[in-house]
N, CA and C atoms as a LAMMPS dump frame, in Angstrom:
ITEM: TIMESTEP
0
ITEM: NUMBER OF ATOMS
255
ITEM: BOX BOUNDS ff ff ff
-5.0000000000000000e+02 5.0000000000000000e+02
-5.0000000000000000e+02 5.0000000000000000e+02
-5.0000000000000000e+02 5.0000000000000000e+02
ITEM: ATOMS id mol type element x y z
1 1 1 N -169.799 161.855 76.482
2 1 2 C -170.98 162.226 77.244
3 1 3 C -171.149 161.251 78.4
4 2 1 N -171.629 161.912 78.908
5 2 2 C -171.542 161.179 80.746
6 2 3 C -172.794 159.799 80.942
7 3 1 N -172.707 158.671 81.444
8 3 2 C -173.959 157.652 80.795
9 3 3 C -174.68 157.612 82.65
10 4 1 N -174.067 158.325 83.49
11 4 2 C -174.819 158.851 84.827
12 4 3 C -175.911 160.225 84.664
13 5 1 N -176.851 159.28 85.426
14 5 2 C -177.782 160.689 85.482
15 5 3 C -177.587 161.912 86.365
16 6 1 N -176.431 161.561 87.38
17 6 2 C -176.376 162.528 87.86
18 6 3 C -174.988 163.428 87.557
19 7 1 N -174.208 162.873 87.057
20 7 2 C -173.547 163.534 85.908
21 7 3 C -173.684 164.282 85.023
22 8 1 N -174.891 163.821 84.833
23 8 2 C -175.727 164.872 83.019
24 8 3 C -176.282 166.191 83.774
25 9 1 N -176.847 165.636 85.126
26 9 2 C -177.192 167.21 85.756
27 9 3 C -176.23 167.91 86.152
28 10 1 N -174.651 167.604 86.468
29 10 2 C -173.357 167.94 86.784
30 10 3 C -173.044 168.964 85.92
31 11 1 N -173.291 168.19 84.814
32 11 2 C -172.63 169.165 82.996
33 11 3 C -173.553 170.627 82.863
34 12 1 N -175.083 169.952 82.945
35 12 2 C -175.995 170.746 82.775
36 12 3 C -175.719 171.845 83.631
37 13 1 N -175.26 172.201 85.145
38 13 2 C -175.255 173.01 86.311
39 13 3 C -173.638 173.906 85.843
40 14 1 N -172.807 173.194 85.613
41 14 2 C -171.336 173.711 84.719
42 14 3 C -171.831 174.241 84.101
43 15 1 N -172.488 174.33 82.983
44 15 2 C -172.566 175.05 81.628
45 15 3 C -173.388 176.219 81.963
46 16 1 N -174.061 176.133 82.98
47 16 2 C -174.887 177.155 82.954
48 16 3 C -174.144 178.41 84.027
49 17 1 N -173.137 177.446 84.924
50 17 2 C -172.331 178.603 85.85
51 17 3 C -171.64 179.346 85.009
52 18 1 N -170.903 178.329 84.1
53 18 2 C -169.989 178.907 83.207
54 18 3 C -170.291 180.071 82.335
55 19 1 N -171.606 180.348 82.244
56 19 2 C -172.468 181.051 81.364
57 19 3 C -172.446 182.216 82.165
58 20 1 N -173.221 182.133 83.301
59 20 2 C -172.946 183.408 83.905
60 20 3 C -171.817 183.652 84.814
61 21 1 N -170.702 183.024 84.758
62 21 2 C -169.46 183.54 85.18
63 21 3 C -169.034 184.669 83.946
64 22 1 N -169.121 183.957 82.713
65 22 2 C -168.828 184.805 81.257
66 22 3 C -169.52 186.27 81.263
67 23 1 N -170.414 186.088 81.594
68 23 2 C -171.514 187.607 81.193
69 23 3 C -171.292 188.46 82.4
70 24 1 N -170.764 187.526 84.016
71 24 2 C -169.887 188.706 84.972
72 24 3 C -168.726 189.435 84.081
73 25 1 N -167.918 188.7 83.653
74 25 2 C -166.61 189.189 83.25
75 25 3 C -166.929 190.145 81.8
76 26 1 N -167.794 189.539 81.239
77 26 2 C -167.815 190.145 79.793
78 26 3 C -168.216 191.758 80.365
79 27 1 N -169.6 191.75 81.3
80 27 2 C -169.812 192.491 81.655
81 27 3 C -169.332 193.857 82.344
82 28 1 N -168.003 193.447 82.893
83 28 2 C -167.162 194.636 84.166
84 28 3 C -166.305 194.93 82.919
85 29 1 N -165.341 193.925 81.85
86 29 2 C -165.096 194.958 80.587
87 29 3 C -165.324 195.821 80.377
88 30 1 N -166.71 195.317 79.494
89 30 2 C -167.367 196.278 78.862
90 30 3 C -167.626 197.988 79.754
91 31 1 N -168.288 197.741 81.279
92 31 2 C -168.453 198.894 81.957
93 31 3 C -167.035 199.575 81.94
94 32 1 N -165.521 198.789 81.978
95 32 2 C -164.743 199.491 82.291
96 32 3 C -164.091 200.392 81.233
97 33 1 N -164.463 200.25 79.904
98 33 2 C -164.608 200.909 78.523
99 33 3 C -165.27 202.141 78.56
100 34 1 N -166.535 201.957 79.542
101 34 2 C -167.711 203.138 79.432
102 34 3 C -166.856 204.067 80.465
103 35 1 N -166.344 203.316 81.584
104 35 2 C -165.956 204.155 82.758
105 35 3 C -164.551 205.254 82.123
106 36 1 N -163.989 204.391 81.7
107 36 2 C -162.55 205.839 80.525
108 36 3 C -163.278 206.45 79.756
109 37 1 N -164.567 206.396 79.068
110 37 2 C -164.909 207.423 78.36
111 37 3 C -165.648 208.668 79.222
112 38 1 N -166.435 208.182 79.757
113 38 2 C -167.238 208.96 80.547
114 38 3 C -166.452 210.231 81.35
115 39 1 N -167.507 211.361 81.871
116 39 2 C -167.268 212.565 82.588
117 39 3 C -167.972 213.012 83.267
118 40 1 N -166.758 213.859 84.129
119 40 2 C -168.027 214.148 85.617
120 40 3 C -168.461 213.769 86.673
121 41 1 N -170.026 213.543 86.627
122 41 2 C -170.727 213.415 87.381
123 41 3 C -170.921 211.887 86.86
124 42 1 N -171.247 211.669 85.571
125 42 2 C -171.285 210.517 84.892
126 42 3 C -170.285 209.358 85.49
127 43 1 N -168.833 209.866 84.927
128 43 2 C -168.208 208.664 85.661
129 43 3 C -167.942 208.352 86.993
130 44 1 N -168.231 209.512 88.151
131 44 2 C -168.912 208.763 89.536
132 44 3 C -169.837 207.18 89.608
133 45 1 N -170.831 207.981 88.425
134 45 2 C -172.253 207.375 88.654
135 45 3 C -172.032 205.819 87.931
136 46 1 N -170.974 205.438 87.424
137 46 2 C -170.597 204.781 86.258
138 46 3 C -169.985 203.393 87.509
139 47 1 N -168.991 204.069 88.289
140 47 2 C -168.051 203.891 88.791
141 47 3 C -168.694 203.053 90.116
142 48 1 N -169.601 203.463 90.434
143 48 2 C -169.999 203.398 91.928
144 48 3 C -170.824 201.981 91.354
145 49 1 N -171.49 201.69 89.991
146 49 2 C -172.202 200.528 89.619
147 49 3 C -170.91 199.526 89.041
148 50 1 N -169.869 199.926 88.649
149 50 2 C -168.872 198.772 88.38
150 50 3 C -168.557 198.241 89.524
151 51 1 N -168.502 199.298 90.719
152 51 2 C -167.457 198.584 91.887
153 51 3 C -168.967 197.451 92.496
154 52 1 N -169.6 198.203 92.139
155 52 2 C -170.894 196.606 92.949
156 52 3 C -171.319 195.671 92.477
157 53 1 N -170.591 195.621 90.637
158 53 2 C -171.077 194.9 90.206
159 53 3 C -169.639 193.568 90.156
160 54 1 N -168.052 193.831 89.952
161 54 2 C -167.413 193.804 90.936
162 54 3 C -167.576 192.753 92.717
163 55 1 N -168.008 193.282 93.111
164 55 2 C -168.01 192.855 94.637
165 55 3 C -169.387 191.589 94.462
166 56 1 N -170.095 191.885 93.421
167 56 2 C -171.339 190.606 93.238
168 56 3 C -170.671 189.843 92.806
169 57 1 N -169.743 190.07 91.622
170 57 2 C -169.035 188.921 90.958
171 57 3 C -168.459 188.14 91.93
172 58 1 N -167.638 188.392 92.644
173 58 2 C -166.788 187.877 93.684
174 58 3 C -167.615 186.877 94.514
175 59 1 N -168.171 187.864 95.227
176 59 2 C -168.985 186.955 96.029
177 59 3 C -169.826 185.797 95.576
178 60 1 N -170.17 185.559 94.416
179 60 2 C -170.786 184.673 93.263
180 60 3 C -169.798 183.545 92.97
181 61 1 N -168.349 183.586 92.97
182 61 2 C -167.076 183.127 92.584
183 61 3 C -167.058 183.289 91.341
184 62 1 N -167.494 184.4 90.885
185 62 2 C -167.053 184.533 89.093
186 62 3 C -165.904 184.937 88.65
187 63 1 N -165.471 185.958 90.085
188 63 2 C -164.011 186.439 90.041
189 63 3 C -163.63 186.097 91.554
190 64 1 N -162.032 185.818 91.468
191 64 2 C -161.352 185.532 92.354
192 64 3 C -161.164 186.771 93.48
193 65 1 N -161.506 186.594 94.439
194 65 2 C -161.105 187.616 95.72
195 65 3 C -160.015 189.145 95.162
196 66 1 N -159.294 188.457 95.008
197 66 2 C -157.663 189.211 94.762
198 66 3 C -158.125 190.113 93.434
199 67 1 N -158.594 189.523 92.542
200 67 2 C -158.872 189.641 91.168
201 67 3 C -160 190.723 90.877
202 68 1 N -160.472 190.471 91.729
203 68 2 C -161.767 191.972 92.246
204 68 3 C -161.23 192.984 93.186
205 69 1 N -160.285 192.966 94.03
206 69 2 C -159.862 193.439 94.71
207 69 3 C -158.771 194.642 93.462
208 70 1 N -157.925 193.838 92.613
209 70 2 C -157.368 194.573 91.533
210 70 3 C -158.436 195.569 90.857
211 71 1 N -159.313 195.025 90.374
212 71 2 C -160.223 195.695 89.593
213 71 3 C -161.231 196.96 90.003
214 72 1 N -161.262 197.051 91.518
215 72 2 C -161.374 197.86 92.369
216 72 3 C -160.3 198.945 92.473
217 73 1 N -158.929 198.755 92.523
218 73 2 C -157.811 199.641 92.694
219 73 3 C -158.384 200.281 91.287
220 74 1 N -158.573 199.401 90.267
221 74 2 C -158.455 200.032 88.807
222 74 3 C -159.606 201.278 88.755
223 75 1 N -160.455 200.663 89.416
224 75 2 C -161.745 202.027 89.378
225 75 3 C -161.08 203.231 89.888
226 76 1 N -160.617 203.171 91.286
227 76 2 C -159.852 204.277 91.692
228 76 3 C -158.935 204.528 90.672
229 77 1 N -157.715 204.169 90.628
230 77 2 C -156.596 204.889 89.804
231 77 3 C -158.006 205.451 88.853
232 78 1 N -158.741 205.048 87.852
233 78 2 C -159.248 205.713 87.206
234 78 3 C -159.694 207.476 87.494
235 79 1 N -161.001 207.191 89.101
236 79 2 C -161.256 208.474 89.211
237 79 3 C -160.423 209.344 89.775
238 80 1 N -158.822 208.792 90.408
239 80 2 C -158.092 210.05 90.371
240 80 3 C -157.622 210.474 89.794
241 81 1 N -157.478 209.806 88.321
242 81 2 C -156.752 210.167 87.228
243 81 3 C -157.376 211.349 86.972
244 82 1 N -158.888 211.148 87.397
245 82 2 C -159.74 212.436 86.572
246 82 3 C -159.766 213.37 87.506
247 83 1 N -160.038 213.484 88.705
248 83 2 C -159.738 214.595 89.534
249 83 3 C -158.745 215.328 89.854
250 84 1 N -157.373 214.703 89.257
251 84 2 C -156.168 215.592 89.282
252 84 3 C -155.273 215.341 90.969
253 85 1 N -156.014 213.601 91.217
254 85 2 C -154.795 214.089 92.44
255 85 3 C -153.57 212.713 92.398
């Protein structure tokens, strides 16, 4: 444990990024589970909230540029999978 005080606020500010870096990522998972099940109109509506949620992460640095940029292609390949083209 760190015997600087401004160290202890260092750890404290880490743990808590780290926290919500986790619940970005845990989070676009989980949606991308809902987004293969889903239909329709649904997985538009599904789709259009992953990709922004996605582009927040990024911009946040929870995910790497490139790494959102993949996960974006992935939404697509998804909805053309479903539209047949």
């Amino acid at each position: 444990m760190a015997n600087i005080k401004q160290q202890k606020k260092r750890i404290k500010r880490a743990a808590k990024q780290h926290e919500t870096n986790v619940r970005y990522r845990s989070t676009i998972k989980t949606l991308f589970k809902g987004l293969e099940t889903a239909e329709g109109d649904e997985k538009v509506a599904k789709a259009r909230e992953l990709e922004k949620l996605v582009d927040r992460a990024a911009s946040r640095g929870a995910l790497h540029a490139n790494t959102a940029a993949r996960r974006k292609g992935r939404i697509q390949r998804i909805l053309a999978a479903d539209t047949g083209e």
